[in-house]
Structure formats: structure tokens, C-alpha cells
mmCIF file of the C-alpha atoms, coordinates in Angstrom:
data_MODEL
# 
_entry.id   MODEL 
# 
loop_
_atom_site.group_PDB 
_atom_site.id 
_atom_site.type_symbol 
_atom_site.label_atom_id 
_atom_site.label_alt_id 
_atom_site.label_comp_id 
_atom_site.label_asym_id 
_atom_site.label_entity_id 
_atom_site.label_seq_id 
_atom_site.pdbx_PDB_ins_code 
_atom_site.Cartn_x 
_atom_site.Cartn_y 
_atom_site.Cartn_z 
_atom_site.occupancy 
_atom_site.B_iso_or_equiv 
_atom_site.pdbx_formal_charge 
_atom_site.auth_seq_id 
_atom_site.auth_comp_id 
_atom_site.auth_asym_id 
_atom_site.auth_atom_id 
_atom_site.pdbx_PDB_model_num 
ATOM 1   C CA . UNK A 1 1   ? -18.047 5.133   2.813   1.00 0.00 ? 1   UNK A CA 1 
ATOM 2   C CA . UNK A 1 2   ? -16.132 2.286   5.101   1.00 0.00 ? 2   UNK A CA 1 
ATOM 3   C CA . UNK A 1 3   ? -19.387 0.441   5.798   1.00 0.00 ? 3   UNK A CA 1 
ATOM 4   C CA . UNK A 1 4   ? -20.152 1.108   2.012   1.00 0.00 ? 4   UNK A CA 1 
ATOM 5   C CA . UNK A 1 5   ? -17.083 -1.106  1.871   1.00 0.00 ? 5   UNK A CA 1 
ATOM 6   C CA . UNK A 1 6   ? -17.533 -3.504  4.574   1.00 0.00 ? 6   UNK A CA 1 
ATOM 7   C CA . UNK A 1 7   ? -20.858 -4.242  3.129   1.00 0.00 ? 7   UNK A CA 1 
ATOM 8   C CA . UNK A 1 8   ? -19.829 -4.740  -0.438  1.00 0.00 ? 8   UNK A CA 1 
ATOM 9   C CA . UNK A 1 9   ? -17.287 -7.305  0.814   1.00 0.00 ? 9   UNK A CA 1 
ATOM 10  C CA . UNK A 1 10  ? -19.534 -9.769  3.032   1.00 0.00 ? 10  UNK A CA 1 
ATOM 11  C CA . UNK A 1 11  ? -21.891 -9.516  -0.281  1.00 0.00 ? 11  UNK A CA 1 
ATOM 12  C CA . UNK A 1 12  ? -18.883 -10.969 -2.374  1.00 0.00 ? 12  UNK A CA 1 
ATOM 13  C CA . UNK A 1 13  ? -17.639 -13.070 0.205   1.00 0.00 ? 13  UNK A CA 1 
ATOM 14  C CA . UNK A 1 14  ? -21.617 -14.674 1.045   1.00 0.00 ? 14  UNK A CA 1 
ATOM 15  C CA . UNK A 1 15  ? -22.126 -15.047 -3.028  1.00 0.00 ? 15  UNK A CA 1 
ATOM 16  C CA . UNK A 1 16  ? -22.619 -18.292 -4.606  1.00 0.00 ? 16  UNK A CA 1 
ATOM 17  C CA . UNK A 1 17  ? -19.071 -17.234 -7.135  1.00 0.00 ? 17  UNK A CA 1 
ATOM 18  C CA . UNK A 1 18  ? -17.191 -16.370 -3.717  1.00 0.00 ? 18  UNK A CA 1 
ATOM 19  C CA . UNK A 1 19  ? -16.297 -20.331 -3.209  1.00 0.00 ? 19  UNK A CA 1 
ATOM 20  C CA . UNK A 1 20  ? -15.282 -20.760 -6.774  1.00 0.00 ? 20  UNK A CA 1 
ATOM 21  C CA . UNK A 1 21  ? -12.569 -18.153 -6.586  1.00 0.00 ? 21  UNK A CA 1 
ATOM 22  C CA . UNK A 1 22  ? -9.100  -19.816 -6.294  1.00 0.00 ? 22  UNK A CA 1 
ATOM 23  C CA . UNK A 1 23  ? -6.897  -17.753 -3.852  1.00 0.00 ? 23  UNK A CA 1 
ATOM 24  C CA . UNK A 1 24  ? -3.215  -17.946 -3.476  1.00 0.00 ? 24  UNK A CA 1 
ATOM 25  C CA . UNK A 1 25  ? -0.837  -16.451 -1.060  1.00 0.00 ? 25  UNK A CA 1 
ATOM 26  C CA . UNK A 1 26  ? 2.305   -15.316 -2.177  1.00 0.00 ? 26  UNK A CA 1 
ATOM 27  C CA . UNK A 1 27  ? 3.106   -13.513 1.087   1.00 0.00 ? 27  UNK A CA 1 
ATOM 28  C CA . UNK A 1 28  ? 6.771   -15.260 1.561   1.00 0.00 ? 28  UNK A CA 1 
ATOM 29  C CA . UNK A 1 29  ? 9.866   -14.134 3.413   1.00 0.00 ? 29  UNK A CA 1 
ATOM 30  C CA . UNK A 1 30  ? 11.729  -13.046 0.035   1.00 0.00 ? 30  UNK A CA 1 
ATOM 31  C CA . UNK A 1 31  ? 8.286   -10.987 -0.493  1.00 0.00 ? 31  UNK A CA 1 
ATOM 32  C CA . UNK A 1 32  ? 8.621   -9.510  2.890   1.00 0.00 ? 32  UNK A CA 1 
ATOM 33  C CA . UNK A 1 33  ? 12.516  -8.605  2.356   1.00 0.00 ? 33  UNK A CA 1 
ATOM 34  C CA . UNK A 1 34  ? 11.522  -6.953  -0.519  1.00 0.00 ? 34  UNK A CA 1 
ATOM 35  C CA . UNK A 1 35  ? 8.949   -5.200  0.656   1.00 0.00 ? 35  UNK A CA 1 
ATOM 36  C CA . UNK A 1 36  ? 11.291  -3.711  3.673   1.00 0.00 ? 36  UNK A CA 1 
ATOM 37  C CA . UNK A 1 37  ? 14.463  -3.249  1.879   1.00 0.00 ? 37  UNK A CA 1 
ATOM 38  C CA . UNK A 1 38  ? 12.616  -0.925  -0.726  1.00 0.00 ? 38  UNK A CA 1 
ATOM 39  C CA . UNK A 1 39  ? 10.538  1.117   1.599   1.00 0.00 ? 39  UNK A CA 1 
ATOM 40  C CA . UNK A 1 40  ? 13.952  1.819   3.628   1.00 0.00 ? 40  UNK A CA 1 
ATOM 41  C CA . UNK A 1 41  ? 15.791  2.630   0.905   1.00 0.00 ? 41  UNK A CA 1 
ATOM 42  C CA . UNK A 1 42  ? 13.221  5.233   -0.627  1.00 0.00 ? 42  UNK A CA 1 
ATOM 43  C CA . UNK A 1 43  ? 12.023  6.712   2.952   1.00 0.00 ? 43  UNK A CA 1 
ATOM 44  C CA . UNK A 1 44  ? 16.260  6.859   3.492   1.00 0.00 ? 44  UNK A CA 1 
ATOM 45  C CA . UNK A 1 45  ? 16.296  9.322   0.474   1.00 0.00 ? 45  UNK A CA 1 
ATOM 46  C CA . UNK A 1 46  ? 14.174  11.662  2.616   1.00 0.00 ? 46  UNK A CA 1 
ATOM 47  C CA . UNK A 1 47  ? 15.576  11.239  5.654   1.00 0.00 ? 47  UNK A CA 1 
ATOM 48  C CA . UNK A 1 48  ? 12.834  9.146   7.381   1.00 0.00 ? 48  UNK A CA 1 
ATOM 49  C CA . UNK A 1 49  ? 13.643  6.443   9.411   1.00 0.00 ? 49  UNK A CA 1 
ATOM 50  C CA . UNK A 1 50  ? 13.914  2.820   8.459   1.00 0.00 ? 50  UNK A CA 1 
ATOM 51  C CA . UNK A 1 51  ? 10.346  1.158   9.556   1.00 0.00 ? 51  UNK A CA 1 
ATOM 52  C CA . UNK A 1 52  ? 10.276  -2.642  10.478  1.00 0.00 ? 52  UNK A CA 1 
ATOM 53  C CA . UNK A 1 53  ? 7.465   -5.135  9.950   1.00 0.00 ? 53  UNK A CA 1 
ATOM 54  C CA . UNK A 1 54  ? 4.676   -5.710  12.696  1.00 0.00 ? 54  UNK A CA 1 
ATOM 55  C CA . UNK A 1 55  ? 3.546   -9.010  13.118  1.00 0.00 ? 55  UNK A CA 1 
ATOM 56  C CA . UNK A 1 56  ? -0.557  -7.256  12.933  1.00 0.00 ? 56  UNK A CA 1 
ATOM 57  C CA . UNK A 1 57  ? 0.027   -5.412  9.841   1.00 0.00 ? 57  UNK A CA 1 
ATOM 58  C CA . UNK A 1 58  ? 1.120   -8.361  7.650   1.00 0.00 ? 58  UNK A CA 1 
ATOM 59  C CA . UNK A 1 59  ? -2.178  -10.047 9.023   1.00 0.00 ? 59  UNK A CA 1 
ATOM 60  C CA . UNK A 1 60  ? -4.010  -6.728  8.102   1.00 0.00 ? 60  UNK A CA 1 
ATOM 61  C CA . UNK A 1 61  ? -2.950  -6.443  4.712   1.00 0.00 ? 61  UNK A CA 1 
ATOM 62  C CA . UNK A 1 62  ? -2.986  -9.986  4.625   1.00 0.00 ? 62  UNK A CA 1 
ATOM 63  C CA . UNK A 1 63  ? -7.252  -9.706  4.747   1.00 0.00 ? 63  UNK A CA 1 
ATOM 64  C CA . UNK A 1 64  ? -6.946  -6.946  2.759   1.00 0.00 ? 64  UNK A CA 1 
ATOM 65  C CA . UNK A 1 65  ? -5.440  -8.342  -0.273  1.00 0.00 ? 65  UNK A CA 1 
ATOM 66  C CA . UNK A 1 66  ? -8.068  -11.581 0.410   1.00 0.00 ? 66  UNK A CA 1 
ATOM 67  C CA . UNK A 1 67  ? -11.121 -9.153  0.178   1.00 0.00 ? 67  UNK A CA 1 
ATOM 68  C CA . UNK A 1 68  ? -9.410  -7.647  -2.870  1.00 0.00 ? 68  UNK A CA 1 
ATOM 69  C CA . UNK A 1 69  ? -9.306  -10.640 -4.561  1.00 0.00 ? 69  UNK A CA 1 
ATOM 70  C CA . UNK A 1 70  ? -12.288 -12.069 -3.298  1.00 0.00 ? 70  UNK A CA 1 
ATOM 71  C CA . UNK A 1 71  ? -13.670 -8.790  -4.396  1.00 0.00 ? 71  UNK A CA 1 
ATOM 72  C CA . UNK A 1 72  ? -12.245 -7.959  -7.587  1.00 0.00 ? 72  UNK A CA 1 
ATOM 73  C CA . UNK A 1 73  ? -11.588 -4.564  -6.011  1.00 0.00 ? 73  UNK A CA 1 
ATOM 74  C CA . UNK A 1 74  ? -8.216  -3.093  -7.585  1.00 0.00 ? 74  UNK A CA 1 
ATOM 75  C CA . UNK A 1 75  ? -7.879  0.186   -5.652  1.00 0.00 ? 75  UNK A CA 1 
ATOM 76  C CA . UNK A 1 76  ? -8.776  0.077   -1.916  1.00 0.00 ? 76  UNK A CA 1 
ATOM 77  C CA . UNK A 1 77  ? -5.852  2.771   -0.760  1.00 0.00 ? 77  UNK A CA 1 
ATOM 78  C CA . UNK A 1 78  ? -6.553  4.860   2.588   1.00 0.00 ? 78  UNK A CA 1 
ATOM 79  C CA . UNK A 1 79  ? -7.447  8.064   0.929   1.00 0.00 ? 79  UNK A CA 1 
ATOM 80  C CA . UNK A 1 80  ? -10.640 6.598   0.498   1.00 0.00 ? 80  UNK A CA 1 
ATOM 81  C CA . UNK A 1 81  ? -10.872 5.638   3.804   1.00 0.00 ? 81  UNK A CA 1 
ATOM 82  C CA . UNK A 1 82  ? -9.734  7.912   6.487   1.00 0.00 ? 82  UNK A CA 1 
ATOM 83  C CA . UNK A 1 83  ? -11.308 6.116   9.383   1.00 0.00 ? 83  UNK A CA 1 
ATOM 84  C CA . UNK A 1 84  ? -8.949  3.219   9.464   1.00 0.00 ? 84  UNK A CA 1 
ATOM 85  C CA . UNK A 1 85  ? -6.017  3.626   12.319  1.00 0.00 ? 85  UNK A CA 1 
ATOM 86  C CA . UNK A 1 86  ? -3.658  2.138   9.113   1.00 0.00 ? 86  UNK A CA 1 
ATOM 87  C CA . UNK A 1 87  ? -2.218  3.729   6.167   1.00 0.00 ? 87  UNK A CA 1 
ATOM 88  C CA . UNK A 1 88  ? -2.735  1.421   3.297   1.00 0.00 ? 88  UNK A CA 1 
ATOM 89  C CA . UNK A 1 89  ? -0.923  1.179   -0.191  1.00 0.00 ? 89  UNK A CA 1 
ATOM 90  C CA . UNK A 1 90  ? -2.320  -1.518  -2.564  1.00 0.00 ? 90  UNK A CA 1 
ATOM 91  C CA . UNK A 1 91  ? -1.393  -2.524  -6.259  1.00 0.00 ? 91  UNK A CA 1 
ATOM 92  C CA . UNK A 1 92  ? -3.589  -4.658  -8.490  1.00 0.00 ? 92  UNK A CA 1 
ATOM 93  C CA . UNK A 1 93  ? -1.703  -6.301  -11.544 1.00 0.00 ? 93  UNK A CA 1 
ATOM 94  C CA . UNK A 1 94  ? -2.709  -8.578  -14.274 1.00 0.00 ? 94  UNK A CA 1 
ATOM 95  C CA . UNK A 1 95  ? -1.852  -12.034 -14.631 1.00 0.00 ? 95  UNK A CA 1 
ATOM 96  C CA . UNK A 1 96  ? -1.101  -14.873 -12.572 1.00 0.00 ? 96  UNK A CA 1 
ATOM 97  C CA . UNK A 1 97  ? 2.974   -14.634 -11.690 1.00 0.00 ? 97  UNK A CA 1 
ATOM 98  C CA . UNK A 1 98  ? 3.898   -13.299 -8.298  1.00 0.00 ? 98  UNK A CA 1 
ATOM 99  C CA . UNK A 1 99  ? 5.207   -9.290  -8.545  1.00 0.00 ? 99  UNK A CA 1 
ATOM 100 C CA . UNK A 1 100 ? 8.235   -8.124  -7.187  1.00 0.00 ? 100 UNK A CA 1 
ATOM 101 C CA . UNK A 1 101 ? 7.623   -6.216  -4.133  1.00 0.00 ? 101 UNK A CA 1 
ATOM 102 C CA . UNK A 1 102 ? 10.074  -3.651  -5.502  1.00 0.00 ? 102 UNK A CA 1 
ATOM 103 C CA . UNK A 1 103 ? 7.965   -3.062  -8.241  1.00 0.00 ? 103 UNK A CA 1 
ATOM 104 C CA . UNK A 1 104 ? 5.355   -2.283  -6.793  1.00 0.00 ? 104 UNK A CA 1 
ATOM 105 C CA . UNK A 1 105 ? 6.626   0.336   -4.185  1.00 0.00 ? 105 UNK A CA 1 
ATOM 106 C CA . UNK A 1 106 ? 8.814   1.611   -7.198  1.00 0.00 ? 106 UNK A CA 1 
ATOM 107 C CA . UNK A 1 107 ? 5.425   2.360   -8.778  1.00 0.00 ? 107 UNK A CA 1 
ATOM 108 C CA . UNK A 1 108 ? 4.466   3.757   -5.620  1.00 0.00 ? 108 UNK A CA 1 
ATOM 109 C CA . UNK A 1 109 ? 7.251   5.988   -5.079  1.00 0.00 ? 109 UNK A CA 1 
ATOM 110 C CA . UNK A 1 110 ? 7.019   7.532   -8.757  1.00 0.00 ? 110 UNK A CA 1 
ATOM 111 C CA . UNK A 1 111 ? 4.216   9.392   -8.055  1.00 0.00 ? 111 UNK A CA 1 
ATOM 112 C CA . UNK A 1 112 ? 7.099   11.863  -6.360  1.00 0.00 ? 112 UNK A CA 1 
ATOM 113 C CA . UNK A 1 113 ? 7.627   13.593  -9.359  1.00 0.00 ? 113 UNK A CA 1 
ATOM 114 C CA . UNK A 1 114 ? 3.747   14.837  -9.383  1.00 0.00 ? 114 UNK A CA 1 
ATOM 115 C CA . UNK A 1 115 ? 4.409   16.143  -5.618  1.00 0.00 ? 115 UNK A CA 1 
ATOM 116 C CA . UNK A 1 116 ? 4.279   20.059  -5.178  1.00 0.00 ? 116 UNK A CA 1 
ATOM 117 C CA . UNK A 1 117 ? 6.823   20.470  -2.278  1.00 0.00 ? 117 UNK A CA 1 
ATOM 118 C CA . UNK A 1 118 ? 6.449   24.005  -2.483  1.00 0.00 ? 118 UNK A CA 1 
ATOM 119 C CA . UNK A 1 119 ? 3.017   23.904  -1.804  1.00 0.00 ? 119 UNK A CA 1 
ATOM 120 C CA . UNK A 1 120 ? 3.154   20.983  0.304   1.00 0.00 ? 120 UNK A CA 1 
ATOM 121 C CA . UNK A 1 121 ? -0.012  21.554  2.490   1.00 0.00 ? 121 UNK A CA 1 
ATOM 122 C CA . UNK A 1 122 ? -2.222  21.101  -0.876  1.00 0.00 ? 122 UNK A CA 1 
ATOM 123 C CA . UNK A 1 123 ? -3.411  17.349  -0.541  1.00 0.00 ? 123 UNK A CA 1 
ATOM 124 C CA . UNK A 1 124 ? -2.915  15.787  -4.314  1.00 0.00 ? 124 UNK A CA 1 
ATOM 125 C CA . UNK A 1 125 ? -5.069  12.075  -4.456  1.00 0.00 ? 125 UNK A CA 1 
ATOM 126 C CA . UNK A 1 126 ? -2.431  11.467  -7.415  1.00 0.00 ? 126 UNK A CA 1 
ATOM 127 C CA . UNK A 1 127 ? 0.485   11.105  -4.760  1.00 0.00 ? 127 UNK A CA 1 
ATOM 128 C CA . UNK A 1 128 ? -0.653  9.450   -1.671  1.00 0.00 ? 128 UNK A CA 1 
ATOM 129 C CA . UNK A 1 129 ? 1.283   5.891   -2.145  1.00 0.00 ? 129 UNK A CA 1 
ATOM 130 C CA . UNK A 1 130 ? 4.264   8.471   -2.464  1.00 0.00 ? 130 UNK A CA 1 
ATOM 131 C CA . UNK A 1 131 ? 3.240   10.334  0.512   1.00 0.00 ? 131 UNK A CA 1 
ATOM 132 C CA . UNK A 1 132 ? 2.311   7.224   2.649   1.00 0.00 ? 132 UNK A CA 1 
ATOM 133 C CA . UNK A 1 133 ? 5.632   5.591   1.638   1.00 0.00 ? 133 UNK A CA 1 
ATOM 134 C CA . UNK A 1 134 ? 7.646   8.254   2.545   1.00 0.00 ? 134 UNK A CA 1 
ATOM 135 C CA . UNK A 1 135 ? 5.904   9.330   5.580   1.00 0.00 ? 135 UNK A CA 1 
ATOM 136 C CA . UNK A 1 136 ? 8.520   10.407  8.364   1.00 0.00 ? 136 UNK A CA 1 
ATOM 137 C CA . UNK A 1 137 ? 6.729   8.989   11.997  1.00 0.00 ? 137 UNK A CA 1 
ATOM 138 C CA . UNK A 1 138 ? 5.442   5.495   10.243  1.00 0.00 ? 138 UNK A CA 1 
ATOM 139 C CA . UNK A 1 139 ? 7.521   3.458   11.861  1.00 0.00 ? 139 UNK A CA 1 
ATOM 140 C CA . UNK A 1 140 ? 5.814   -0.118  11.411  1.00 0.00 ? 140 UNK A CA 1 
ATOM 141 C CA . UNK A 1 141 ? 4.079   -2.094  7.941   1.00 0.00 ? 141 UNK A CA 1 
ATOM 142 C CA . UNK A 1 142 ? 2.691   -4.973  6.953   1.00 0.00 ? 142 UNK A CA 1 
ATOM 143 C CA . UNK A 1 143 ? 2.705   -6.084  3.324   1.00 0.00 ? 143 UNK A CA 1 
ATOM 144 C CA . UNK A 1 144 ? 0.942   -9.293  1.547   1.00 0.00 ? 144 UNK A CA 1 
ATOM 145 C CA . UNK A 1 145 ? 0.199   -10.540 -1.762  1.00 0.00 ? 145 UNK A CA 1 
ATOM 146 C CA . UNK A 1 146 ? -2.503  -12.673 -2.544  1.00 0.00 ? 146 UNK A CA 1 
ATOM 147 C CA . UNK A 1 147 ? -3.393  -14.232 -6.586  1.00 0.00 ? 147 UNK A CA 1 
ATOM 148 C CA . UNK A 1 148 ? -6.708  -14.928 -7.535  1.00 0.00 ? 148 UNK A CA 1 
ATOM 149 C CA . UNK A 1 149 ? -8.032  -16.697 -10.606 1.00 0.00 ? 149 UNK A CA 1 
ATOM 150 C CA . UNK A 1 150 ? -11.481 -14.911 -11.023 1.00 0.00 ? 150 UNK A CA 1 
ATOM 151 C CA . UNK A 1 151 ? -12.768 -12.816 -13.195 1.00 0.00 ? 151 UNK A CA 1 
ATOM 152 C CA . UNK A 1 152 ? -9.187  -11.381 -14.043 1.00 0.00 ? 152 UNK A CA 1 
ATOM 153 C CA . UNK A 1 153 ? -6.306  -13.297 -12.917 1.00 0.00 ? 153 UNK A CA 1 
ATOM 154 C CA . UNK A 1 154 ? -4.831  -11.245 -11.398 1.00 0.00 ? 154 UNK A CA 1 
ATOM 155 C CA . UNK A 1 155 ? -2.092  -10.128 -8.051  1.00 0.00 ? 155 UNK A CA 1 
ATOM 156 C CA . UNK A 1 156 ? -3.198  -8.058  -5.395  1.00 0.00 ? 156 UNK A CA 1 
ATOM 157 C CA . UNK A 1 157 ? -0.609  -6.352  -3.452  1.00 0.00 ? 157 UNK A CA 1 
ATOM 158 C CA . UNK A 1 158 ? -1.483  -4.447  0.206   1.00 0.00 ? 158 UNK A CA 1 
ATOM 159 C CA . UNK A 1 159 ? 0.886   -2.567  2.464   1.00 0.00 ? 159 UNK A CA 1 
ATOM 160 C CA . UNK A 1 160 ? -0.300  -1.336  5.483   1.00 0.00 ? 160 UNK A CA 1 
ATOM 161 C CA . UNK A 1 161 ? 1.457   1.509   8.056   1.00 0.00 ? 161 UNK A CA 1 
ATOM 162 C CA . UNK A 1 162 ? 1.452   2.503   11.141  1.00 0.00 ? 162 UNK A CA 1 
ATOM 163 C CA . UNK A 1 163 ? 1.034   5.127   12.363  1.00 0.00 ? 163 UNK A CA 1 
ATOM 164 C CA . UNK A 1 164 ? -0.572  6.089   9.071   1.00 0.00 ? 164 UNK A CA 1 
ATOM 165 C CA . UNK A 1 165 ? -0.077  9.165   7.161   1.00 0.00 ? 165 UNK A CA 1 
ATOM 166 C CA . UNK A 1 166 ? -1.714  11.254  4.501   1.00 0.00 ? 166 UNK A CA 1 
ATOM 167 C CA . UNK A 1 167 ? -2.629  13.672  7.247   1.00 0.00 ? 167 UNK A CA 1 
ATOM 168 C CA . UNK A 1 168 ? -3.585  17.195  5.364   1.00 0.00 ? 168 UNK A CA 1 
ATOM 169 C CA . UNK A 1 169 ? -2.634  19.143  8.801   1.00 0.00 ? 169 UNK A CA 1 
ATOM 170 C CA . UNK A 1 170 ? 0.604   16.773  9.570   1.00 0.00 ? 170 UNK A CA 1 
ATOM 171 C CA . UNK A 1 171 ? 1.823   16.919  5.643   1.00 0.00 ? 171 UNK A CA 1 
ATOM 172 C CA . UNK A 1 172 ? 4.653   19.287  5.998   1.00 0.00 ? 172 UNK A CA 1 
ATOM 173 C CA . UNK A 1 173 ? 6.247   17.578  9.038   1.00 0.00 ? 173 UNK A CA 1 
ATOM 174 C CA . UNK A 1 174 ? 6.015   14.113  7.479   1.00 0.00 ? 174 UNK A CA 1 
ATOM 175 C CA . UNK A 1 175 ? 6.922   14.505  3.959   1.00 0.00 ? 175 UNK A CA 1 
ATOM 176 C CA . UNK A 1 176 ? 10.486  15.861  3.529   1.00 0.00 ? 176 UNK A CA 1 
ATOM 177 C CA . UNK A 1 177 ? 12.644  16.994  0.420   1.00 0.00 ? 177 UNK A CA 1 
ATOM 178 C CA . UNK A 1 178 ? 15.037  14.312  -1.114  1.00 0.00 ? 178 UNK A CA 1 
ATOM 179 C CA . UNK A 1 179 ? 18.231  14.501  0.285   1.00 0.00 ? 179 UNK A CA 1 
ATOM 180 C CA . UNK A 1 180 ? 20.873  16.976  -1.809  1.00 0.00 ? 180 UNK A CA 1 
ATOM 181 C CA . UNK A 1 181 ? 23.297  14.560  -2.061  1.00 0.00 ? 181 UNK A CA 1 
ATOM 182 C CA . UNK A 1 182 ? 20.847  11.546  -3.289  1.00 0.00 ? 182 UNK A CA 1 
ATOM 183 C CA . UNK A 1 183 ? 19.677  13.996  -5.986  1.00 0.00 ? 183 UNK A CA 1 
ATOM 184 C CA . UNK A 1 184 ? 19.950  12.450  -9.750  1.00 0.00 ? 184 UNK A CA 1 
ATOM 185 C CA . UNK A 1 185 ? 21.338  15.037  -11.994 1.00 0.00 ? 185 UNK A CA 1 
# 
């Protein structure tokens, strides 16, 4: 399936319409903060520790969100591609204005309410940006956004971690209850 992938994105990026696509990167340092300060705070409510960002990862999600956009691919997350050593989250939205990181991993982290903790070995596709975001031994990401004008304008958000999760055998360990006392009533 990855060199189904690889493939399909030297294709776009060799095509005559690959030139005429108008990139932008909106990968800034209020981005970044964002980007941090939200996955602490949600991987804080279930008692993971804090990651930081990793000089590599940025660049990796960096040339992910470019073959996204280059692409036109809105959905390149890692459950669809286990043999990368990274974890990646990625958001596609339409329009042209740069999205609030918090936004996105907000989306992300909504998916917790369709996560079976009781049966927490059972690997559900519907919550792996949850699962990812949350995952207790990533200690490292990378996020980037990049626009593009073609065929949809649109904003493609990638966050990459390391070491990645979404590991059926490794679930349990990784992906703990909220916190009782950061419980909403």
C-alpha cells in the first residue's frame, strides 16, 4: 500500500498540473505553539507526558502536507500505513485561511467519545487521531500546514509522532482513562 502511495505522489508531482499548483506554507511559530500547547493539554488529561517538537518531524510533516496538497490527497493518517517509523495525524479543510492548530487537534481529540475503554484492545479506525494524540510513550511531533490553490483550495494540516502509536498489542499501555478529577460532569 506505501509504494501504492509513493507512486501516486511522484505521478502528481511529475504531471504537467503539478507546476501550476500554488503552495503556501503556513507552518509559523504561533502554528507550532498551538500545535504543542493543545496536544499537552489533552495528553495531560490522561496522564501522558507533555511531548516537545523535533526539529525532523516538522520537516516530515512538512513533505507530508506538500504531497497532500500537491496531491489533492485529504486523508493520508498512519492507519493506512503501518510501515512508517512515525505516527501521523492529518486534517484537510476547505478554503484558503490558515486553521487554528487547536482546531484541528480538537477535532482530533473528539473522536474520544467513540473509544471503547472497556474493550480497549479492539482497534476502532474511527479513533486513531484520538489514540495517536493521546498516546502515553510519544514523546516527540512535528506539525505543518501547507495551502494550496488547486482543484479545491484548500489547508492541509500533518502532525507527525514519535515514537508512533496505534499499536493493536501496545493499546492498553498507551491509551489511559481521563483523569477523575478532569472529568466534565
Amino acid at each position: 500500500m506505501f509504494l501504492f502511495y509513493a507512486l501516486s505522489v511522484l505521478c502528481t508531482l511529475f504531471s504537467p498540473f503539478a507546476a501550476a499548483i500554488k503552495t503556501e506554507d503556513n507552518t509559523d511559530l504561533l502554528f507550532l505553539s498551538d500545535c504543542l500547547w493543545q496536544h499537552n493539554y489533552y495528553r495531560r488529561l490522561h496522564s501522558a507526558p507533555e511531548v516537545s517538537f523535533d526539529v525532523d518531524l516538522i520537516r516530515f510533516a512538512n513533505e507530508r502536507a506538500k504531497a497532500m496538497a500537491v496531491g489533492n490527497i485529504t486523508d493520508i493518517d498512519d492507519q493506512s500505513h503501518d510501515d512508517l517509523k512515525y505516527g501521523v495525524n492529518s486534517a484537510w479543510n476547505i478554503g484558503s485561511e490558515q486553521v487554528n492548530c487547536r482546531s484541528i487537534v480538537d477535532l482530533w481529540y473528539r473522536e474520544v467519545k467513540f473509544f471503547n475503554f472497556k474493550k480497549i484492545l479492539m482497534k476502532n479506525r474511527n479513533t486513531n487521531h484520538f489514540t495517536q494524540l493521546v498516546w502515553k510513550s510519544t514523546d516527540k511531533i512535528g506539525c505543518s500546514q501547507i495551502y494550496a490553490d488547486s482543484p479545491i483550495p484548500g489547508v492541509y494540516t500533518v502532525c507527525a509522532y514519535y515514537p508512533k502509536g496505534n499499536i493493536k498489542s501496545e493499546m492498553k499501555k498507551n491509551v489511559l482513562r481521563q483523569k477523575e478529577n478532569n472529568r466534565s460532569s
